[in-house]
Phi, psi and omega in degrees: 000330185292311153328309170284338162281314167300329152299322159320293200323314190278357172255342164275000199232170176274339184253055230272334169322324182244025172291131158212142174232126177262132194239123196253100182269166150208180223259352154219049149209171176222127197260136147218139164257123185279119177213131161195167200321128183346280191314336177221049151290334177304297197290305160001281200292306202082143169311124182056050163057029202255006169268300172292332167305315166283359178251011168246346156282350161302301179277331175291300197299296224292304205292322192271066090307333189271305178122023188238166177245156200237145161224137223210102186239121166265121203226149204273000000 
């Protein structure tokens, strides 16, 4: 899954290159932390947060088949 999230990602921002996401486990959630360039935490996030809302109802919906929750932290 971590994959497919640096890929969204590196396909929403200009600079993908300086895309890097931290997978953080525990025994029923799973953390990623986002971290990239100043200038595109904006395009991340979205209007009124509704870009980053769909990639963590993306990832929450992958995860419960596993029986886990997923949390999807964009961090500066």
């Amino acid at each position: 899954m971590k994959h497919l999230l640096i890929s969204i990602l590196k396909a929403l921002v200009d600079s993908p290159s300086k895309v890097k996401v931290t997978q953080i486990p525990g025994k029923k959630t799973i953390m990623y932390e986002l971290r990239c360039d100043k200038k595109d935490i904006g395009k991340i996030i979205g209007k009124s947060g509704k870009t980053v809302g769909a990639i963590r109802t993306l990832f929450n919906a992958l995860s419960s088949k596993k029986g886990k929750r997923v949390i999807v932290e964009v961090v500066d």
